[in-house]
C-alpha positions in Angstrom: 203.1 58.9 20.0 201.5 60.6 23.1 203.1 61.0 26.2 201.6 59.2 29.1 200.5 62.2 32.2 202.3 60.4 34.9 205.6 60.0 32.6 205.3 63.6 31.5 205.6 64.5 35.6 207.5 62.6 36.3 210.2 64.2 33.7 209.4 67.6 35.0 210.7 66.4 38.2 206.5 66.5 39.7 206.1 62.7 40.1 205.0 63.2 43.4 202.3 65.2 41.7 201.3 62.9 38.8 197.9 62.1 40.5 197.0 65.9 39.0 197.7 69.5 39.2 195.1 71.6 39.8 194.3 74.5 36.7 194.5 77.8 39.3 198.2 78.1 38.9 197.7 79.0 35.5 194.6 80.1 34.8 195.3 83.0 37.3 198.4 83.8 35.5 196.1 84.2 31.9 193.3 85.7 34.7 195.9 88.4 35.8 196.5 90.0 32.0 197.8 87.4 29.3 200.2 88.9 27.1 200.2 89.4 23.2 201.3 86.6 21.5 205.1 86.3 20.8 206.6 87.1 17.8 208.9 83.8 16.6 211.2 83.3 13.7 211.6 79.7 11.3 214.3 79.5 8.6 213.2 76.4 6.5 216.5 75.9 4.7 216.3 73.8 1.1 219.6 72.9 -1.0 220.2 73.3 -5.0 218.9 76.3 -5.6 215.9 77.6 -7.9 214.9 77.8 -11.7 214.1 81.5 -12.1 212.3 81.4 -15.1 209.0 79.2 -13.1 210.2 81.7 -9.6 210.3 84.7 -11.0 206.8 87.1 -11.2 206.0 88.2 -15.1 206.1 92.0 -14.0 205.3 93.1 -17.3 205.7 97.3 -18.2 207.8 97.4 -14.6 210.8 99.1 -14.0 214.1 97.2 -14.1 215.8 99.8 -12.6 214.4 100.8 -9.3 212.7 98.4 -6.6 208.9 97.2 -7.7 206.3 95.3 -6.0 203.1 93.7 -7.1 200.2 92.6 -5.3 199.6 88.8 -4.9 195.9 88.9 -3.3 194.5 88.8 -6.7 196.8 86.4 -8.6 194.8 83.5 -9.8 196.2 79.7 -9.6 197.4 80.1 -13.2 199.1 84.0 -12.7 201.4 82.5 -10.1 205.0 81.6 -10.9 205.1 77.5 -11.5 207.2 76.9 -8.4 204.9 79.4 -6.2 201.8 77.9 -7.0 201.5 75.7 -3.9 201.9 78.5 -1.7 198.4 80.3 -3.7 196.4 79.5 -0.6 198.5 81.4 1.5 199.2 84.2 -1.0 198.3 87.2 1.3 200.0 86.3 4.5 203.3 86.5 2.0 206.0 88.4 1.1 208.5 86.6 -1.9 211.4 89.0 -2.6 213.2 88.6 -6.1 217.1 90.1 -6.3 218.9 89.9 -3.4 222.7 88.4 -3.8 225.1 86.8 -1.2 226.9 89.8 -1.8 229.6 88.9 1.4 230.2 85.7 -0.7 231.5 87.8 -3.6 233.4 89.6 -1.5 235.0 87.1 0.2 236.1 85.4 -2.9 238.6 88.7 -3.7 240.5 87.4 -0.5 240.5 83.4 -1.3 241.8 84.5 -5.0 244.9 85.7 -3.2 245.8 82.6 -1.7 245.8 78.9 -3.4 245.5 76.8 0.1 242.2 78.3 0.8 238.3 76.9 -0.1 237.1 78.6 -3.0 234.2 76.0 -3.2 231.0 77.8 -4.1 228.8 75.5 -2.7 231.2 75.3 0.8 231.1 79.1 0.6 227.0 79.2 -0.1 226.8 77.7 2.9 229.8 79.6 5.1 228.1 82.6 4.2 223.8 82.1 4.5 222.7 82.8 7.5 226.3 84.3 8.5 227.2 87.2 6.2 230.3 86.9 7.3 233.8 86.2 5.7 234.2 82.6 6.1 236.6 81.0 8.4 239.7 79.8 6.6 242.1 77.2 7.5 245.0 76.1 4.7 243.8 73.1 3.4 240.5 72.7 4.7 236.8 73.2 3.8 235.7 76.7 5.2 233.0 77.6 7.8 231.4 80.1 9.0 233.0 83.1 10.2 230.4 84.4 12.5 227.3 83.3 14.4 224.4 82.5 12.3 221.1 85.0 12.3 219.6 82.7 13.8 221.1 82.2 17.0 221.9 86.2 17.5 218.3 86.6 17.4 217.5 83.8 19.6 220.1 84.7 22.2 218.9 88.4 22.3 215.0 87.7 22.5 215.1 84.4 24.7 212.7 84.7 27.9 213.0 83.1 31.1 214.2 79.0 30.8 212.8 78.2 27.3 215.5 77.5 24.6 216.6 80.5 22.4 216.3 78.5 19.5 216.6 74.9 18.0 218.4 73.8 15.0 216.7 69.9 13.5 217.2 68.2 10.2 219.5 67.1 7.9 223.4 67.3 7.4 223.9 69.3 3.3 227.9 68.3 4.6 228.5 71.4 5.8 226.9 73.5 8.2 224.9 76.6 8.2 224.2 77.7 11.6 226.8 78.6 14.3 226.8 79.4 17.4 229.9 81.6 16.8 233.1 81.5 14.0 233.7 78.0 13.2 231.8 76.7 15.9 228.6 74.8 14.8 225.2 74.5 16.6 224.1 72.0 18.4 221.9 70.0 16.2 219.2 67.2 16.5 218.7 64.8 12.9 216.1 63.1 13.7 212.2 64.2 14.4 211.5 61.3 17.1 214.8 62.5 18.4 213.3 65.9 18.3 211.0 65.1 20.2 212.7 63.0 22.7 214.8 66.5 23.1 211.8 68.6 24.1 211.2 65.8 27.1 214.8 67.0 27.9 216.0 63.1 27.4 218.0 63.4 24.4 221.5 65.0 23.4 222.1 66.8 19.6 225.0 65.2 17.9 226.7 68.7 17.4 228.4 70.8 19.7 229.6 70.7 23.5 227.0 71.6 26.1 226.9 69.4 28.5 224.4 67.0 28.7 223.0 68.3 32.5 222.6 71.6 30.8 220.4 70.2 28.2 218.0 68.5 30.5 217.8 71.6 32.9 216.7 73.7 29.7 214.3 70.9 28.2 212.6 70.6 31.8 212.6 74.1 31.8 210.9 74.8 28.9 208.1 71.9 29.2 206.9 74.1 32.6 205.2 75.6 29.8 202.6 72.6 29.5 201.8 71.8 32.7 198.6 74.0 32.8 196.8 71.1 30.8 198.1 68.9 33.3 196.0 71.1 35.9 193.2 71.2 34.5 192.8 67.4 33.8 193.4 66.8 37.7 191.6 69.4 39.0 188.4 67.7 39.2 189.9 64.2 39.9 190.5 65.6 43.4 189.1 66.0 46.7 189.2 69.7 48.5 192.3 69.0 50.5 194.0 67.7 47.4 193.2 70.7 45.3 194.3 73.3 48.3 197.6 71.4 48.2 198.0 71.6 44.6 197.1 74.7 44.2 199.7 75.7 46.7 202.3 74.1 44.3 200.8 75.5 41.4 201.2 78.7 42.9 204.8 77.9 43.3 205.2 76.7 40.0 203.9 80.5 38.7 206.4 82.5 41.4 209.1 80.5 40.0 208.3 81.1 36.4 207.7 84.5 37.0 211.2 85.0 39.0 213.1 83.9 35.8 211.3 86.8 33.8 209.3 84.6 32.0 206.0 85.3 30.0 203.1 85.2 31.0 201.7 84.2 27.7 199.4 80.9 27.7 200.4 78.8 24.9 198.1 76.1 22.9 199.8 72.9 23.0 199.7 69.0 22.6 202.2 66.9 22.8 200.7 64.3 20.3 204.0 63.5 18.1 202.6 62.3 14.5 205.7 60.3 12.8 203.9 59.1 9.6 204.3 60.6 6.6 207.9 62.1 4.7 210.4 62.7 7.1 209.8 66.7 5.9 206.1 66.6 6.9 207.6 65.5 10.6 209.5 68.4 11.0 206.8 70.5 10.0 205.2 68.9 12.6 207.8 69.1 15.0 208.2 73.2 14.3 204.4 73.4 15.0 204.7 71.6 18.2 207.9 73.6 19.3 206.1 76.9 18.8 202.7 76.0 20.1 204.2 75.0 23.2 206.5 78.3 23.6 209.4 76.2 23.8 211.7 77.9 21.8 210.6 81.2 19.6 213.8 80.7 17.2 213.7 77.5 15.2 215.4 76.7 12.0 215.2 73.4 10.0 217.9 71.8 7.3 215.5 69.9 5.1 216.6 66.7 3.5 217.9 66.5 0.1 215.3 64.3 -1.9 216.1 62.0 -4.6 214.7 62.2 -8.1 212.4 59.6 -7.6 210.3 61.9 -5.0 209.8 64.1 -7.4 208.9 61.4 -10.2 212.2 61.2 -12.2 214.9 58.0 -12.4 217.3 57.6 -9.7 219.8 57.5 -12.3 221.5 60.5 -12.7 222.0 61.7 -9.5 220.2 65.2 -8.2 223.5 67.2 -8.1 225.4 66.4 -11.1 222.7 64.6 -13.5 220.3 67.2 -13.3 221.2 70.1 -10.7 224.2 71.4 -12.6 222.7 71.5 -16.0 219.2 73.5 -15.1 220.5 76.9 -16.4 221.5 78.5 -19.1 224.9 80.3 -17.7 227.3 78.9 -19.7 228.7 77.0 -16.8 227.5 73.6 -17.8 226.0 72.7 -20.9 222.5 73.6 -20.5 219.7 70.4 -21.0 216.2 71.4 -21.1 215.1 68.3 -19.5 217.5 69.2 -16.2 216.0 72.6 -16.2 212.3 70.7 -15.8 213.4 68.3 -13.4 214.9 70.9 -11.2 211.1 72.9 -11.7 209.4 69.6 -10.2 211.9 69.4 -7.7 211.1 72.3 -6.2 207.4 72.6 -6.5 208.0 69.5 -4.1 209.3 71.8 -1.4 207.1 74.5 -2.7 204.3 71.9 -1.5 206.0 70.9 2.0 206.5 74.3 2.7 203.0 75.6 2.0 202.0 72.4 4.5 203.9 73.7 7.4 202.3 76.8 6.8 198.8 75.4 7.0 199.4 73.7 9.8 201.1 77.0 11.6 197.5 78.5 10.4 195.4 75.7 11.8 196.5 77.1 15.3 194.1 80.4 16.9 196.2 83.1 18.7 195.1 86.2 20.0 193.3 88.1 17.1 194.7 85.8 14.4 197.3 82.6 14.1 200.3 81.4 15.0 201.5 81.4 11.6 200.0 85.4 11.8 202.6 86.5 14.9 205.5 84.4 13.4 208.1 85.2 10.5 208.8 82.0 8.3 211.4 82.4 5.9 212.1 80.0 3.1 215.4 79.6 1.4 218.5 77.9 0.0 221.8 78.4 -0.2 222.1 78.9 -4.1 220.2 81.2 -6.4 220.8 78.4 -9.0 221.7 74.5 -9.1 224.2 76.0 -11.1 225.9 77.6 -7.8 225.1 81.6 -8.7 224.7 83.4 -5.6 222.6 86.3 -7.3 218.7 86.6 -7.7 218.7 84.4 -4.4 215.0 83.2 -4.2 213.3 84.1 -0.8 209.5 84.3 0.8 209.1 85.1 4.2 205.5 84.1 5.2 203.3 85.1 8.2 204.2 88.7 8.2 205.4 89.2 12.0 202.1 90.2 13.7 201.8 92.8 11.0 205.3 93.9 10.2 205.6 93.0 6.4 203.8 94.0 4.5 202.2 91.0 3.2 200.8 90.0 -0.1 203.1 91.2 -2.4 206.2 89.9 -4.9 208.9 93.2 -5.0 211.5 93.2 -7.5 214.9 94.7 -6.8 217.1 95.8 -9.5 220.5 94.2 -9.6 222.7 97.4 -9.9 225.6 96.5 -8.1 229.1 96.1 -10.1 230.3 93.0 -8.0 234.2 93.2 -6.4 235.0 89.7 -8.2 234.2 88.7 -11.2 236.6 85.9 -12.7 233.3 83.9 -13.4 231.5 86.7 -15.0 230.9 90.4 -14.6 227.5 89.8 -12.2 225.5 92.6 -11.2 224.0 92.1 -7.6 221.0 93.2 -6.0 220.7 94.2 -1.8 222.9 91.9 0.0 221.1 89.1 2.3 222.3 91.4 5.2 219.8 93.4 4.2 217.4 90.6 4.9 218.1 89.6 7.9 218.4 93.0 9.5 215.1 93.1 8.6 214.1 89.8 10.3 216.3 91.3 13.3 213.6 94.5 13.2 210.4 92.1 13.1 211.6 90.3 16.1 211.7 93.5 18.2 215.6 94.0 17.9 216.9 97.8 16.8 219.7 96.5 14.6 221.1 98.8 11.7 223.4 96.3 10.2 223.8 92.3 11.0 227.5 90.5 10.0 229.8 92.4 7.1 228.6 95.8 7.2 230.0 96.8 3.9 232.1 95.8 0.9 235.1 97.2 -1.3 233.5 97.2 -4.9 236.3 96.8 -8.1 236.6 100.8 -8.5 237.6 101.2 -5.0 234.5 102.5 -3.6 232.5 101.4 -0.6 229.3 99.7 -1.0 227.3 99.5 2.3 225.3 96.6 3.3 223.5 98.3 6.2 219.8 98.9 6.9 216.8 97.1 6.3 214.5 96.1 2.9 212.2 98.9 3.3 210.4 98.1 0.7 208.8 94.4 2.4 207.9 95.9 5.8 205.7 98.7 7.3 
C-alpha cells in the first residue's frame, strides 16, 4: 500500500497545499547543520523461552567463575550456537550475553509464598517482571501485573523530542502484558500491522489504554511533519515562481514551528510504501523499519506472535506449550523428551531467522557514517530462560551497538554466583539481574541512570545483594 500525495496532505491538515510543497523548508534545515543520527531502542519480545544447549557459546578452557567474552567476528557458520546461526551475517554488529536471571522475579516470589490469595504463576510473573524489574502488582485473587513502568516507556518518555511519539508498542497479546505505562496500567497497544500503519496516518486508535482519541491524532500528525520534505521536493518543480515563493513561505513556517517544539533537526530517510505480504512477523519488521526511518518514534517494542508447530515443520498436534514447550529440558520439572527439546531448537531458529531479517532490513538503510541498524540498539528476548519457565541463564542479544556504545562482536559469559532468596523449586544460582541490562540500555540512549526498577534484593542469609549499575563488560 502507498499513500496517495494529496491524501497524505490532506491528513497533515496541508490540503490546501496538496498541489506541492516546495523542498527549501527542509533542505535549509539539513543546509543549516543536520544533526548526528539519533540513537533509538527496539525490544523484539518472543515467548517460550530457549534450549541452552543449541544458545549457549562452546567457551572451551574459560572460566566459570568470573565474567568471559569471546569474539564472534571470526566464528564460522558451523562455530555458531544452532539457534544463532541465522544471525552469522550480522555477527559483528552483535553483542549475545549468556547468564543474566530475573533476579526481581525470585525475589518477589519470597513475598507471594507468604500469602495463598496471590499469583505465584511463573509464566504471569515472567511477564510482570521483563521489562519492569519490579515487584509485581498484586491483587487477592487475580493474575498479577506489573508493578512499575516498563523500560521501555521510561526511556521513551525521557529521550522524546519535539511532537514525535516516545515510543510505540505493536503485536501480539502472550495474555498478559509486558509493557506499562506505570503499575498496573498497560500501554496502549496496536495488534495489527495495517493498523500500525493506519496509526502513523494518525487515523487509528490502539485497543489498550485511555488516551483519548484527539490526543492520538494530534501526535500521529505531529510526527508525519517529519515526511513532508519529500513532499517538497516532488512539487517544487511542478510549480510556477509565485507558487514556489508561497510555498516556500509555508515551508518556512512549517520549519519555525518544528523548531519551536525543540525538535531535531535531523533529516530522516523515509517511505511510506507499507509491504503487507509475507508472515505477519516479517510486517512488523517492516513496520519497525518504517517507524524509525521516518523518526516517528525512537522507542519501539514489538510482542511477536506465538507460532504453531506447523511453522516450524512439526504436527499441529500437540500443542506448542504443553506438547512440546514443557518437556524441552532436562530440569526435572517435566519429564524430559528428546524430541520436545528438538522441536523447541527449530522453533526458535524460526525467530532466530525473523530476527536476523529485521536486522537486514534496519542495515539496508544509510545513515550518517553507517546504518540505521548502526545508531540503534535492538534487543532480542523472552520472557523465560526455558520452555520449562526457569528464569536463570535468560538468553539475550542486543544488535546494532548504539552508534558505538557496545562493544560489538562478542558472546560474554557471566558466572551465575548468586545464592537466590527462594528456592522451594531448587536451590538456583543467578547471574546479574536483567536490571543490570537495561541500565545499560538506559546508558546507550544517553540517560545517566545508576539503577532502573528494584535496586536491590534480600538474599536467604540476610545479606543485601545490589542490582545497581550497568554490564560493563558489553559496552565501551
Amino acid at each position: 500500500m502507498r499513500i496517495d500525495r494529496r491524501c497524505f496532505l490532506t491528513m497533515l491538515g496541508f490540503g490546501g497545499l496538496a498541489t506541492g510543497l516546495s523542498s527549501l523548508g527542509w533542505n535549509a534545515i539539513a543546509a543549516a547543520g543536520e544533526t548526528p543520527p539519533p540513537k533509538r531502542l527496539v525490544i523484539w519480545i518472543q515467548g517460550h523461552g530457549t534450549v541452552p544447549r543449541a544458545w549457549n557459546l562452546d567457551m572451551p578452557g574459560m572460566p566459570a567463575d568470573r565474567a568471559v567474552s569471546a569474539d564472534l567476528t571470526s566464528r564460522s557458520l558451523a562455530e555458531m550456537p544452532e539457534i544463532l546461526q541465522p544471525l552469522h551475517p550480522h555477527r559483528g554488529k552483535l553483542v549475545c550475553i549468556e547468564g543474566l536471571a530475573q533476579s526481581t522475579l525470585f525475589d518477589d516470589h519470597v513475598r507471594i509464598a507468604a500469602d495463598a490469595s496471590l499469583d505465584p504463576n511463573e509464566h504471569n510473573l515472567a511477564m510482570a517482571h521483563l521489562l519492569t524489574v519490579t515487584p509485581s502488582l498484586q491483587s487477592p485473587g487475580q493474575r498479577c501485573l506489573g508493578g512499575g513502568p516498563s523500560i521501555d516507556q521510561v526511556i521513551g518518555q525521557r529521550t522524546q523530542e519535539g511532537s514525535r511519539w516516545a515510543s510505540r508498542l505493536y503485536g501480539a497479546d502472550h495474555f498478559l502484558p509486558y509493557s506499562f505505562v506505570e503499575a498496573g496500567r498497560a500501554t496502549p497497544r496496536v495488534d495489527a500491522p495495517r493498523q500500525a500503519f493506519a496509526d502513523m496516518m494518525g487515523i487509528y486508535r490502539p485497543t489498550e489504554g485511555t488516551t483519548p482519541r484527539e490526543d492520538l491524532l494530534r501526535a500521529g500528525r505531529g510526527s508525519v511533519l517529519d515526511l513532508v520534505q519529500g513532499e517538497y521536493a516532488y512539487a517544487s518543480s511542478r510549480l510556477g515562481t509565485e507558487g514556489r515563493r508561497k510555498l516556500e513561505q509555508h515551508a518556512a513556517l512549517v520549519r519555525d514551528l518544528e523548531l519551536s517544539f525543540g525538535g531535531s533537526v535531523f533529516v530522516p530517510q523515509c517511505t511510506l510504501d507499507f509491504d503487507d505480504t509475507g508472515h505477519e512477523i516479517d510486517q512488523w519488521n517492516r513496520i519497525i523499519t518504517m517507524v524509525l526511518a521516518c523518526d516517528m518514534s525512537r522507542v519501539v517494542t514489538v510482542v511477536t506472535p506465538t507460532i504453531t508447530p506447523p511453522d516450524f515443520g512439526y504436527p499441529a498436534d500437540p500443542d506448542l506449550h504443553g506438547g512440546y514447550a514443557h518437556s524441552s529440558f532436562d530440569d526435572g520439572s517435566e519429564p524430559f523428551q528428546l524430541r520436545s527439546e528438538i522441536a523447541m531448537i527449530e522453533y526458535n531458529k524460526w525467530y532466530a531467522n525473523r530476527f536476523a531479517n529485521l536486522l537486514s532490513m534496519l542495515d539496508a538503510i544509510p545513515e550518517g557514517s553507517g546504518t540505521l541498524l548502526d545508531h540503534s540498539n535492538v534487543l532480542w528476548l523472552t520472557e523465560l530462560a526455558t520452555g520449562t519457565h526457569q528464569h536463570v541463564n535468560v538468553p539475550i542479544v542486543v544488535a546494532g551497538g548504539g552508534d558505538g556504545f557496545f562493544r560489538t562482536g562478542s558472546y560474554v559469559r557471566y558466572p551465575r554466583d548468586v545464592p537466590s532468596p527462594w528456592t522451594p523449586h531448587g536451590a538456583f544460582d543467578l547471574g546479574p539481574s536483567l536490571s543490570r541490562l537495561y541500565v545499560t540500555l538506559m546508558r546507550a540512549m544517553g540517560l545517566p541512570d545508576e539503577s532502573f526498577g528494584q535496586e536491590s534484593m534480600t538474599l536467604a542469609d540476610g545479606s543485601v545483594h545490589s542490582l545497581r549499575g550497568t554490564l560493563a563488560e558489553t559496552h565501551v
